[in-house]
C-alpha positions as CSV (number, residue, x, y, z in Angstrom):
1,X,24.2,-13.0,37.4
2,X,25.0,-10.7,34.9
3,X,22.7,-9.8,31.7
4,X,24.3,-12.4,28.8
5,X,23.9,-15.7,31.1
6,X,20.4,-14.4,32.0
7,X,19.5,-13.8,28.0
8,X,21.4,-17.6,27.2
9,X,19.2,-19.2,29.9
10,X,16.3,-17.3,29.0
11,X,16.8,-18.4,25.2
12,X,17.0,-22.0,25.8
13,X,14.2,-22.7,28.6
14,X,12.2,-20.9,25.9
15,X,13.6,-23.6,23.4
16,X,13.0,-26.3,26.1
17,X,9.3,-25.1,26.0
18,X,8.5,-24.6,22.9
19,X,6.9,-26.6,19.8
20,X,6.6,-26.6,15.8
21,X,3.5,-24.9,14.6
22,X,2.0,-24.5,10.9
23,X,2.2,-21.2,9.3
24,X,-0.6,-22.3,7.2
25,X,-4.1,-22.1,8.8
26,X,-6.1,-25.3,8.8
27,X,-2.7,-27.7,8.4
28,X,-2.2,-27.9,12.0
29,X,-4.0,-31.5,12.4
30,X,-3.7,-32.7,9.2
31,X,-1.0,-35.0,8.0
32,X,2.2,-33.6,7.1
33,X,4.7,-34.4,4.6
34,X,8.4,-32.8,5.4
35,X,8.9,-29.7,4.0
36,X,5.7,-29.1,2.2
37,X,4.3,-26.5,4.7
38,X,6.3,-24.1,6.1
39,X,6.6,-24.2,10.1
40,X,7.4,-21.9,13.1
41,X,8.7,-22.6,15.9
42,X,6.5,-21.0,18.8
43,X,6.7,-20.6,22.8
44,X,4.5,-18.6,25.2
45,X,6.1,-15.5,26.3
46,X,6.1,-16.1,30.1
47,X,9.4,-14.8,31.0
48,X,10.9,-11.2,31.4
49,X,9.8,-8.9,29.0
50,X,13.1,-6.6,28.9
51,X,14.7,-9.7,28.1
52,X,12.0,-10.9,25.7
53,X,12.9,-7.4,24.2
54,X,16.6,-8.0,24.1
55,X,16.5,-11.1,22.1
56,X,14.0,-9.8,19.7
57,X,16.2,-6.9,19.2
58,X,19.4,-9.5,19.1
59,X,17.4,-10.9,16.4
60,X,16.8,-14.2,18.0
61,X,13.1,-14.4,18.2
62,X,10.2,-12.1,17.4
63,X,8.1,-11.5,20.5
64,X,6.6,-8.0,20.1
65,X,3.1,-7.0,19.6
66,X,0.6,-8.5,22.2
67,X,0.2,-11.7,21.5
68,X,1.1,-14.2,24.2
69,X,4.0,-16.5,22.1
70,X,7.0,-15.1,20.3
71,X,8.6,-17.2,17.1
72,X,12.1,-18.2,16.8
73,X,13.8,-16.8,14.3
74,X,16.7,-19.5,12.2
75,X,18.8,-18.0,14.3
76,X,17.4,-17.8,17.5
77,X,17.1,-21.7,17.0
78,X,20.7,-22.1,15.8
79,X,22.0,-20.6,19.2
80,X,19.2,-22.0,21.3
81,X,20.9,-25.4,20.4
82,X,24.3,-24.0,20.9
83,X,24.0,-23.2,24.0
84,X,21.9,-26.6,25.3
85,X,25.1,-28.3,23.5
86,X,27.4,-26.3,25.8
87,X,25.2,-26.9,28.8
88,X,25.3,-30.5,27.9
89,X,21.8,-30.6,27.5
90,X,20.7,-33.2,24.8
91,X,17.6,-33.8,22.8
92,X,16.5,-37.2,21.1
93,X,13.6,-37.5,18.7
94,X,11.4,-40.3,19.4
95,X,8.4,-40.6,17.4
96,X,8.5,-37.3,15.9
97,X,8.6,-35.7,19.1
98,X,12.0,-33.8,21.3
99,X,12.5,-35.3,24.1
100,X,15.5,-34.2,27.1
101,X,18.6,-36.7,28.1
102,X,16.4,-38.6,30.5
103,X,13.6,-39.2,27.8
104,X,10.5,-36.7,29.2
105,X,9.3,-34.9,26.9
């Protein structure tokens, strides 16, 4: 498999496993009204670190220093949902939440 399709598939399983997260300490669990807080959107950086590298250097997501989640950058999330388009791979909100083609979340 060469190195692109392994970057692509790395990108959107990290999409696929990923949530919104408050940039603002203290918001998290407190009601929020659209677009008054700014968000990220965060993942745990379980997968290949020389590919973790490669994206962050494509610009796609920020995953350096040691913590143990990297952020999406816009667009890192732009082609994350690109590429599940090409796949095929859909996603349907239901109560606020992303859910796959078969409705797990």
């Amino acid at each position: 498999m060469d190195k692109d399709t392994v970057k692509d598939l790395t990108l959107m399983l990290m999409y696929l496993t990923s949530w919104e997260e408050s940039l603002v300490p203290g918001i998290r669990k407190k009601p929020d009204r659209a677009g008054i807080y700014p968000k990220a959107r965060i993942c745990w950086k379980g997968y290949n670190f020389d590919v973790l590298n490669e994206l962050t250097d494509d610009g796609l997501v920020n995953a350096g220093g040691r913590s143990k989640s990297a952020s999406f950058t816009d667009e890192g999330v732009a082609k994350a949902l690109e590429l599940l388009k090409q796949y095929g791979i859909t996603l349907e909100r239901y109560g606020g939440e992303e859910t796959g083609i078969d409705g797990t979340k």
